[in-house]
VEXKOLPA-281300 format. One record per residue (C-alpha): residue in three letters; x, y, z. Coordinates in pm, whole numbers, padded with zeros to 5 digits, always signed. Example, Ala and Ser with C-alpha at 12.3 -4.5 7.8 and 13.67 -1.06 7.14 Angstrom:
<pts>
ALA+01230-00450+00780/SER+01367-00106+00714/
</pts>
This chain:
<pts>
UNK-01746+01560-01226/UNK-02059+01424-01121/UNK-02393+01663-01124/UNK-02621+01414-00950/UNK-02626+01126-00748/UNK-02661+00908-01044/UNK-02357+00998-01193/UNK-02214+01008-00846/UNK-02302+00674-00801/UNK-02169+00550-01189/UNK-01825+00702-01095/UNK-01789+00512-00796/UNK-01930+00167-00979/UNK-01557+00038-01011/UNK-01518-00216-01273/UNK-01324-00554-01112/UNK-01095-00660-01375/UNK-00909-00932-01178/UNK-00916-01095-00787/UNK-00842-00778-00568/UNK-00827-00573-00912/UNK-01039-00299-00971/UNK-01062-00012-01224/UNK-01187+00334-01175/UNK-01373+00562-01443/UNK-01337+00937-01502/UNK-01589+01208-01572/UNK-01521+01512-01792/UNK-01386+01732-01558/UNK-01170+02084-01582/UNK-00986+02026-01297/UNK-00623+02001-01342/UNK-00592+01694-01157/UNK-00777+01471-01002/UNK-00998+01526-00716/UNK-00928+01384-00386/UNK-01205+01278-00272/UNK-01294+01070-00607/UNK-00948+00918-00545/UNK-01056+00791-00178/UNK-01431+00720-00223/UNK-01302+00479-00543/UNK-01021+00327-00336/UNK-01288+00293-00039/UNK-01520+00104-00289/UNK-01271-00124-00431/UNK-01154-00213-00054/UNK-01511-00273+00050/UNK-01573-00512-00232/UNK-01327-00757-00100/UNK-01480-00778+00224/UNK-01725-00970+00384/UNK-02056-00754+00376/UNK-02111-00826+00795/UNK-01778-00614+00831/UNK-01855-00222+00819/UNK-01582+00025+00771/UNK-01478+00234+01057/UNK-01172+00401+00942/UNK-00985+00507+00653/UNK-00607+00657+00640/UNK-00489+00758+00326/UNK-00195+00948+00162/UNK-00233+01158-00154/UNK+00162+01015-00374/UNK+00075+01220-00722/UNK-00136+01429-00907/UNK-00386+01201-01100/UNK-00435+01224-01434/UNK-00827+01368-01527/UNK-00825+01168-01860/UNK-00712+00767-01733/UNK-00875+00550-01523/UNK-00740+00473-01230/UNK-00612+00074-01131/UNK-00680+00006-00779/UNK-00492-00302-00638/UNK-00635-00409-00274/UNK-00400-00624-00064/UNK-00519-00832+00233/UNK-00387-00774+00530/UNK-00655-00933+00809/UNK-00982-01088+00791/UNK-01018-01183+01150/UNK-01324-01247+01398/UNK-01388-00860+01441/UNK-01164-00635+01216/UNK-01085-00685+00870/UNK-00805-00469+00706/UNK-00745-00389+00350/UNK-00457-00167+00196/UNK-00543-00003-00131/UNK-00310+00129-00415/UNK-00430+00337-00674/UNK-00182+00404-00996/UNK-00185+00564-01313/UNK+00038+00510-01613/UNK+00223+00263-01371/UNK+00316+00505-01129/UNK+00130+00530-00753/UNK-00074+00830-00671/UNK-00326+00768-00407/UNK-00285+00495-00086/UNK-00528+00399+00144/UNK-00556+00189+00446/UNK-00904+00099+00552/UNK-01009-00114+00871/UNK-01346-00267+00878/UNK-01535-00410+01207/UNK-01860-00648+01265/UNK-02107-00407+01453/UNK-02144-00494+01811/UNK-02250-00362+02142/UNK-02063-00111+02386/UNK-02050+00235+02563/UNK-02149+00543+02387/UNK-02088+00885+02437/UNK-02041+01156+02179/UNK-01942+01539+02194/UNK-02248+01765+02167/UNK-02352+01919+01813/UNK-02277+02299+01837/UNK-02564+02548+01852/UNK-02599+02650+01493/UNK-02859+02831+01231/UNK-03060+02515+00993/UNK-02957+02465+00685/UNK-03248+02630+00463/UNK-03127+02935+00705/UNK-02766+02923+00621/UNK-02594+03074+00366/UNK-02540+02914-00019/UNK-02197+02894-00033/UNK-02161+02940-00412/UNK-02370+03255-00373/UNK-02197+03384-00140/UNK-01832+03330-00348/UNK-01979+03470-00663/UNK-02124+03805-00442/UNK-01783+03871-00296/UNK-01559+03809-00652/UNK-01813+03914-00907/UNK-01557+03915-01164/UNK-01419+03527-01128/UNK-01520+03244-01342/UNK-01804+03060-01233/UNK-01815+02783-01569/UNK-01675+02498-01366/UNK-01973+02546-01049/UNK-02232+02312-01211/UNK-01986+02043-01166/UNK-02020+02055-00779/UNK-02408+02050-00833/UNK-02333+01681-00672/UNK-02354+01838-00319/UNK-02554+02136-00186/UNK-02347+02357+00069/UNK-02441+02611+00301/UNK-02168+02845+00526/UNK-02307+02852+00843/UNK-02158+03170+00957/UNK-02187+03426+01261/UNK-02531+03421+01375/UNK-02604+03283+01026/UNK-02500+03586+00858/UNK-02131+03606+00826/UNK-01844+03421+00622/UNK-01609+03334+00968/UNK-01695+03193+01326/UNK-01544+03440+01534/UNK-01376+03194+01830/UNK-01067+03336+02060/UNK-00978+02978+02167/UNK-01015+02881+01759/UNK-00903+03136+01506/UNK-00930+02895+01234/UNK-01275+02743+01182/UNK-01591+02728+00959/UNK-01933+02536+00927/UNK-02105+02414+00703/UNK-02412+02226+00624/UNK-02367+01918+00345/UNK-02557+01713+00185/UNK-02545+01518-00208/UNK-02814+01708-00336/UNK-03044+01414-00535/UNK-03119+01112-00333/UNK-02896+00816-00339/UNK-03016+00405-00324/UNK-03066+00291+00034/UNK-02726+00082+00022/UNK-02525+00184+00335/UNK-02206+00164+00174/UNK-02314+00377-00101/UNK-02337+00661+00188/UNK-02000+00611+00319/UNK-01834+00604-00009/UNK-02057+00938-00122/UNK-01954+01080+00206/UNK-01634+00973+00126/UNK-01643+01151-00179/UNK-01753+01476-00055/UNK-01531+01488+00291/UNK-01247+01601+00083/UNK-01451+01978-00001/UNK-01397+02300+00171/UNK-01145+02136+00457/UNK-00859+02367+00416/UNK-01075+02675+00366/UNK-01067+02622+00739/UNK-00675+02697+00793/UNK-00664+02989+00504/UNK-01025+03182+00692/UNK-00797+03368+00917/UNK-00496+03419+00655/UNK-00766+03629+00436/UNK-00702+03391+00104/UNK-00930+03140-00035/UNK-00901+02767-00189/UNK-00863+02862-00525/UNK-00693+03177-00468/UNK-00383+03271-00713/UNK-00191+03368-00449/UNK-00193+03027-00270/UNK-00103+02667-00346/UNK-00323+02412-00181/UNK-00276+02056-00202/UNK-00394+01740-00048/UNK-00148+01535+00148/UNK-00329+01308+00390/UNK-00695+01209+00463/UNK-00841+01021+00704/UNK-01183+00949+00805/UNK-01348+00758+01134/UNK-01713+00615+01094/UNK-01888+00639+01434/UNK-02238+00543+01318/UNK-02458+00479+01033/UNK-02614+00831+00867/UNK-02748+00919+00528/UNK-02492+01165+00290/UNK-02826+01268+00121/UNK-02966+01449+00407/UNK-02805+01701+00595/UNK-02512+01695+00788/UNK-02281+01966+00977/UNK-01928+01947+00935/UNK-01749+02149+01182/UNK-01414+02220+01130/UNK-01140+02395+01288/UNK-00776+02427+01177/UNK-00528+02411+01501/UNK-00240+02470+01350/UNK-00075+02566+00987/UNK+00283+02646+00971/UNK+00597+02528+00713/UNK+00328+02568+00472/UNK+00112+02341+00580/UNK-00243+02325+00777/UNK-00394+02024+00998/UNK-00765+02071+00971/UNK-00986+01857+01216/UNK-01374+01817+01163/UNK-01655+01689+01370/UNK-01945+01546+01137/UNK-02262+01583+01290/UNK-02628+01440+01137/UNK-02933+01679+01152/UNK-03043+01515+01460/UNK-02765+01587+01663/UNK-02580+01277+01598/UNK-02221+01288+01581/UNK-02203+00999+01262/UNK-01789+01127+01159/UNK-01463+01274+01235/UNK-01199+01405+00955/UNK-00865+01496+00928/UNK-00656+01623+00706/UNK-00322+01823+00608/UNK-00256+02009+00341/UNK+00023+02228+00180/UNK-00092+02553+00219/UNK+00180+02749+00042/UNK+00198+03161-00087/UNK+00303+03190-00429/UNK+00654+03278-00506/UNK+00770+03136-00182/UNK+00943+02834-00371/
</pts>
């Protein structure tokens, strides 16, 4: 996994290999498979690359086929499927040892002109105020394995809990929600698209911690299977992923053993620059 933005940046350098062909490197990793958000900020790249640079991408929907494999690269095939006046459209397929694992749709727009209006940012502590969110795992599980944390040293995270000192947002209309403040933690070249697919990249983290808050498990957990199943991402405006940003997150709903999670991405300033979605299986142990 990447420690910097450097090697942030490497990893999502795909290598084109053919017209609407592009290949994807892996990092040493010890995840067991690999991670989603690699999967979608690669396919996001490789899409981007066959578009005219005027377009900007304002959407991505995405479905998560297969496990990946953490030791082959990753063949991303982008298919055409409108280059018009305003919105261009590209469908991406990512496989591995012939076999699908990752699909994305992305739709990409020429910047224009029209009304604005945006939710407002929620009232919340800063972010040199909020609470380090490896810190606070490693104080409340002394005993687990903390090897694999300098892999995520990639992105600085802070839970921005109750009143800035608490692990859960207490909410009666929202039982499931957290916030946090994000940012990659080294700074990354001024390329725009280099944000969104670094954003990308780091949307996929601490989502479904979200639906499990209120369950009393976390992502990791032995007694619960968590897995990816969908993504999807809306670009609202341009913002930096280097500097901070608040994603908000709530979890309406988990049942059948799986939880929708729905986040609000919000720039320092107040700026609402994102929206995410995502469902997961969320699944106890020993139930299957």
């Amino acid at each position: 996994m990447p420690k910097n933005a450097d090697e942030l940046v490497e990893l999502l350098d795909l290598e084109r290999i053919d017209d609407n062909l592009f290949r994807g490197r892996q990092m040493p990793s010890s995840l067991p498979r690999v991670f989603g958000g690699q999967a979608a900020a690669q396919a996001l790249v490789a899409a981007t690359r066959t578009v005219d640079p005027a377009y900007v991408v304002h959407s991505l929907h995405s479905y998560f086929l297969q496990p990946g494999d953490t030791q082959a690269p990753t063949i991303y095939d982008v298919e055409t499927l409108r280059d018009g006046r305003s919105f261009a459209t590209r469908r991406v397929l990512a496989r591995q040892h012939g076999r699908p694992i990752y699909a994305l749709t992305a739709s990409f727009h020429q910047p224009e002109p029209g009304y604005e209006h945006q939710d407002t940012m929620p009232s919340v502590v800063p972010p040199e105020e909020a609470i380090d969110a490896r810190a606070a795992a490693r104080e409340l599980d002394p005993g687990r394995d903390t090897e694999g944390d300098a892999e995520w040293d990639v992105v600085d995270f802070r839970y921005v809990g109750s009143d800035g000192d608490g692990l859960l947002e207490p909410d009666p209309a929202h039982p499931a929600r957290q916030r946090f403040w994000l940012r990659v933690s080294s700074p990354l070249p001024d390329d725009p698209a280099q944000h969104v697919a670094a954003f990308t990249y780091l949307s996929d983290m601490t989502l479904m911690g979200a639906a499990l808050a209120p369950h009393g498990v976390r992502i990791g957990g032995p007694e619960t299977q968590v897995a990816s199943l969908d993504h999807a991402v809306w670009f609202h405006r341009p913002f930096r992923a280097d500097e901070w940003w608040l994603y908000d997150q709530v979890s309406p709903s988990a049942s059948g053993g799986r939880g929708l999670v729905l986040a609000r991405v919000f720039s320092r300033d107040g700026t609402l620059v994102a929206s995410v979605a995502q469902e997961a299986l969320i699944r106890p142990r020993g139930e299957r």
